[in-house]
N, C-alpha and C positions, 0 to 999 in steps of 0.2 A: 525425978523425971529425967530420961536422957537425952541427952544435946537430940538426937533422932526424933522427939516427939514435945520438943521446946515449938511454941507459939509464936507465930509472925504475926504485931498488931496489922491491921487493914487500916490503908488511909481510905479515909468517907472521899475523898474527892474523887481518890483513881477509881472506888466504883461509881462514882457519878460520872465519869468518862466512859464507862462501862455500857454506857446506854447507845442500844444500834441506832446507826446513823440515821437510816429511814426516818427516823423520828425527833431527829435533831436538826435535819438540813430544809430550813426555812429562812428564807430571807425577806428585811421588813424596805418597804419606798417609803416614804412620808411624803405630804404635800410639797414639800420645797425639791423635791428629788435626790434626796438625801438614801443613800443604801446603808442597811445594816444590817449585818449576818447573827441571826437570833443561835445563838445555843442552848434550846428549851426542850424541853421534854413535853408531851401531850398534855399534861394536866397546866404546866404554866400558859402554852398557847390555849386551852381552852378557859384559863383566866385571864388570859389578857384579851382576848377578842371576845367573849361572855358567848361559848356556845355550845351547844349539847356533844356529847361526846359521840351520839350516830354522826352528828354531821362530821365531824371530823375524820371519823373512819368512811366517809364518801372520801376525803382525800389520800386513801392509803394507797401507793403505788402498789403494796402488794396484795392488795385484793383488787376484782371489777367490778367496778359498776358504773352504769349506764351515765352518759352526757347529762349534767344537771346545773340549774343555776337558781340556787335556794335563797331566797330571802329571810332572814333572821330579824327578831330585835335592834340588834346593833352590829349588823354585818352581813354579806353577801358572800354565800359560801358558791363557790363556783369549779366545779370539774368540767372541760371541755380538752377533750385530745391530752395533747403532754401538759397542758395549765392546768394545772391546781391551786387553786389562790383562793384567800380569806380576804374581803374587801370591808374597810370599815370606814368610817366618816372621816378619820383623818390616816389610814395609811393600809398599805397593800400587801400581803404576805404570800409570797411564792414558794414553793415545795419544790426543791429540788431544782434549784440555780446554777447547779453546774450541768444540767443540762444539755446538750449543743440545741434544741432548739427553743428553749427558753435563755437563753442570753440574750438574743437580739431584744428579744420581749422586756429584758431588764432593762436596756439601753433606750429603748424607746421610750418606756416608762418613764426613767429619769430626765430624759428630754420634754417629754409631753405632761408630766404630771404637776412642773411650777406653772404658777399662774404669772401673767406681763412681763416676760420677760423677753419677748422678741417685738411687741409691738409698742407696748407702753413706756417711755421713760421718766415721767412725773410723778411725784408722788399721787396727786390728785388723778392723774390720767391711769395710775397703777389699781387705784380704790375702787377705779369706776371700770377696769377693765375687769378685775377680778369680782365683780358684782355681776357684769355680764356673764362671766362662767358657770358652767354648772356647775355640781357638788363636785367633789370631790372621788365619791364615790361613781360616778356617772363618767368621769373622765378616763377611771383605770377599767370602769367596766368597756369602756369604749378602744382604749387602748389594748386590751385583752380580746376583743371581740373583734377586731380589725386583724390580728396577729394570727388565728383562727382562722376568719376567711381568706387569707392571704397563702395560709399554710397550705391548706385546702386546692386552692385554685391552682397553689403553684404544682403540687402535685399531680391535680388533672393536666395541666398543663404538659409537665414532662411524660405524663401517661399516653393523652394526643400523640403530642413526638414523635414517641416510638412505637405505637398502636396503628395507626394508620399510614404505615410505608410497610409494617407488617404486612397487614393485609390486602393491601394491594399486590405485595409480592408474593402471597398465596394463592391469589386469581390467576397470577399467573402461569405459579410452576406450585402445585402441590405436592409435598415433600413432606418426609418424618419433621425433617430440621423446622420447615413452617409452619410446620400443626404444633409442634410443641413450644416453640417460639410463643402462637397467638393463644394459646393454652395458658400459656403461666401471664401473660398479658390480660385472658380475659379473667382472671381465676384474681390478679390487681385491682382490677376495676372492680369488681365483684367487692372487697373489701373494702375500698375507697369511696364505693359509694354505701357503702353500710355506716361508713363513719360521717358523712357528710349529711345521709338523711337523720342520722342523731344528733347534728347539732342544728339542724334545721326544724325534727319537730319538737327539740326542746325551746325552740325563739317561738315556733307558730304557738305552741301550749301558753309560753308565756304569755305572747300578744293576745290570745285569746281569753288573759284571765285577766282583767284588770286591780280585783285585788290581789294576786302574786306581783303584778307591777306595782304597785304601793308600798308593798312591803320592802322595795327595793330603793327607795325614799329616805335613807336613814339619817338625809343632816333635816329632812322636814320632822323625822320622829323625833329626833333628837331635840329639835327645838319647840316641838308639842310639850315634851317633859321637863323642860329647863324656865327658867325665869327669866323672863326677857330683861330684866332688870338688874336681878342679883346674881351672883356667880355662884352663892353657897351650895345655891340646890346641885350643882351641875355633878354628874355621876362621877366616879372615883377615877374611872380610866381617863378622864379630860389630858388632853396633851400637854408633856410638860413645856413646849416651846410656845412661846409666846404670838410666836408668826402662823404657826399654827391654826393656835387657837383665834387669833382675830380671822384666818381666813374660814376656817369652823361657823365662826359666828356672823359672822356679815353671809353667809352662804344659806345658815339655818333661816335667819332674816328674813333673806329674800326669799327662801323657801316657805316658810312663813305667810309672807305677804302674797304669795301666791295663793296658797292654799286660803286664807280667807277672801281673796281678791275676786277668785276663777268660780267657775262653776265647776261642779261636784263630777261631768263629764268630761271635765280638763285638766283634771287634778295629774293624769298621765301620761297630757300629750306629749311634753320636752323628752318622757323615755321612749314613748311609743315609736316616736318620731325614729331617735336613735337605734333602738332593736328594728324597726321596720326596714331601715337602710342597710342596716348588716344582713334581714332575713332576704332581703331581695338580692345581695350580693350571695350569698351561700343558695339560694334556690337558682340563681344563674348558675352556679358550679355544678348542681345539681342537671340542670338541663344539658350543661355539654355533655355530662357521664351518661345521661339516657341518648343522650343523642350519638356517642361512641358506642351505647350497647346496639342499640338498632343498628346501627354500620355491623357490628360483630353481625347480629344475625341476619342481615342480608346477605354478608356474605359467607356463609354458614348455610344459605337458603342456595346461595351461586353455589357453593363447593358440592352444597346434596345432588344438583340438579347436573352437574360435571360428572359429578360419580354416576350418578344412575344416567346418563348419556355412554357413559364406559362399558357402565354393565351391560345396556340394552345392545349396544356394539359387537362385545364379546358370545350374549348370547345367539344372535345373528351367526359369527362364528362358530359357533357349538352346531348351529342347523345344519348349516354348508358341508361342517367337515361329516355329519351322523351321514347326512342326506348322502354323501360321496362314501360313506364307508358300507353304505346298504349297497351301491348300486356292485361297488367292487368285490362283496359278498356274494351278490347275487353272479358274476363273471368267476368267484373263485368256484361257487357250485358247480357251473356247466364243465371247469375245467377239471375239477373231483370227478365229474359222473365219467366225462373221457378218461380219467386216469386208471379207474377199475381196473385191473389187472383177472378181464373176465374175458374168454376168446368170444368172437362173435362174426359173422360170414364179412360184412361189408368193411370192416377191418384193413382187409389186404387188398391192392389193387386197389384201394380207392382214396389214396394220398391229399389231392385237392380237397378232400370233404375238408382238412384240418383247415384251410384257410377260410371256407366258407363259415367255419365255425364260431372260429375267432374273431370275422369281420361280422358277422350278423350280432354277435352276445357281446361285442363291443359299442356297435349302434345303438342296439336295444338299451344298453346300461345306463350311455348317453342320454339317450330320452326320459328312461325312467326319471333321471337328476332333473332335467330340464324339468320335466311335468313338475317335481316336486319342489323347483325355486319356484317358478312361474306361480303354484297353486300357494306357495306362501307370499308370495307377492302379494297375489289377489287377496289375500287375509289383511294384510299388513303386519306381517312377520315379519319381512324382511326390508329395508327400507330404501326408496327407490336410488 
């Protein structure tokens, strides 16, 4: 064989690095707000959080699809705007962390996601705060859904801004510069509120389904299939952290003692409650964006009504000037039929005729005009 067609072994790792990033850039929270940057491939994230591989390609940045928040078995699979996150009983996994507008979402997470740490400082006072809390899962969905409507509002927000000094300065002076200005302004709103009533009727679908709210339950499932007793049974992914797991359990518990405690129409108020706050928050964003389109088309209705005020103006002008081109037509005849170059007796010797000519078929001309403002007048052609 010659040195030219000698074999380079392959190290297995550097093609395991080999894998696009798309599908390696996920990062996990845990309950204590602990960050860890996963470098997994699709098939391990879909072992570690136990879930089908459609739901996971709802998280492909490089395909679309629609606003969703799916409840699983043992996880909440959630696309809404730039989040894409897998939520599961004890920790949160974001797609694509470097972001700019998923950071802040990290930061708050890690903040918001320990339980007693800003109010409690007892042991006993820490047990009984973190009993009060909700799952776990309910707090990053809460945190993620706060982030959203935030996103959202700010954007209308700076949308307003610069929307409405637009158009007031279009009422003013109508210009190329102003129409194209409120053009690419209303052509913003147009998409912003496409993205806002998607994540608004994905809360209303929710709210209105109480078992998809159920399914979204997963430290009450979780301790429907576990043994309140024994640890054996508890499924394989159990946390390996010990802090964890007791806040898992004391959460399942109380989940638990809910579910046999309440009645079967209360099994979903603690989420109802919390999606009802965000939906009322995201249908307020919703209402400014209708309420700036309606502004667009009042004044859209002012700008029609400007423009055909212009036209009806200029056609006026069109009358005046036709109306004065007949009468000067008719003075250019009488002066053609004098011009003839025909002999005729009254001709010579009668000089003064020329001025009686031109004063009489100047009068007449006059009149004619006159007749014909006055009879558009009395029409209302011409406006007084």
């Amino acid at each position: 064989m010659s040195p030219e067609m000698e074999l380079v072994p392959v190290d297995p790792s550097a093609v395991k690095r080999k894998t696009p990033r798309s599908s390696r850039s996920w990062i996990s929270i845990d309950a204590t707000g602990q960050k860890t940057v996963l470098d997994a491939d699709r098939h391990e994230i879909l072992h570690r959080v136990q879930i089908h591989a459609r739901d996971l390609r709802i998280l492909d940045p490089n395909l679309f699809y629609p606003s969703a928040i799916l409840g699983r078995e043992r996880a909440i699979v959630l696309n809404l705007e730039h989040i894409k996150a897998i939520i599961t009983s004890q920790e949160i996994l974001l797609r694509d962390p470097s972001e700019e507008h998923v950071i802040p979402v990290l930061e708050e997470l890690q903040r918001r996601l320990p339980v007693g740490n800003e109010s409690h400082h007892g042991q006993g006072d820490a047990e009984a705060g973190e009993e009060d809390e909700p799952p776990f899962e309910f707090r990053a969905l809460e945190v993620v859904l706060e982030a959203i409507c935030s996103f959202l509002a700010a954007r209308t927000s700076e949308l307003e801004a610069s929307a409405y000094p637009a158009l007031d300065e279009l009422t003013l002076k109508i210009s190329s510069r102003n129409l194209e200005r409120v053009r690419r302004l209303k052509s913003g709103m147009t998409r912003l509120t496409a993205r806002v009533q998607k994540v608004r009727d994905e809360l209303e679908q929710l709210l209105d389904d109480d078992d998809d709210m159920a399914e979204l339950y997963l430290s009450r499932k979780l301790a429907g299939v576990s043994s309140p007793i024994s640890v054996s049974d508890e499924p394989s992914w159990n946390p390996t952290s010990p802090t964890i797991g007791s806040k898992i359990s004391r959460a399942s518990r109380v989940s638990l003692a809910t579910v046999h405690g309440d009645d079967d129409e209360n099994d979903v108020e603690e989420l109802e409650m919390l999606l009802e706050a965000y939906f009322m928050q995201i249908d307020s964003t919703l209402n400014k964006l209708n309420t700036l389109r309606e502004y667009i088309d009042d004044t859209e209705d002012y700008i029609n009504i400007q423009l055909d005020n212009h036209r009806n103006q200029l056609i006026q002008l069109e009358l005046m000037l036709s109306s004065g081109t007949v009468c000067v037509s008719m003075y250019s005849m009488v002066a053609g039929i004098f011009g003839v170059n025909f002999p005729y007796a009254w001709n010579e010797n009668h000089g003064y005729i020329f001025k009686w000519v031109v004063g009489f078929t100047g009068m007449f001309c006059v009149l004619v005009f006159v007749i014909i403002m006055s009879y558009a007048r009395f029409k209302g052609l011409v406006g007084s």
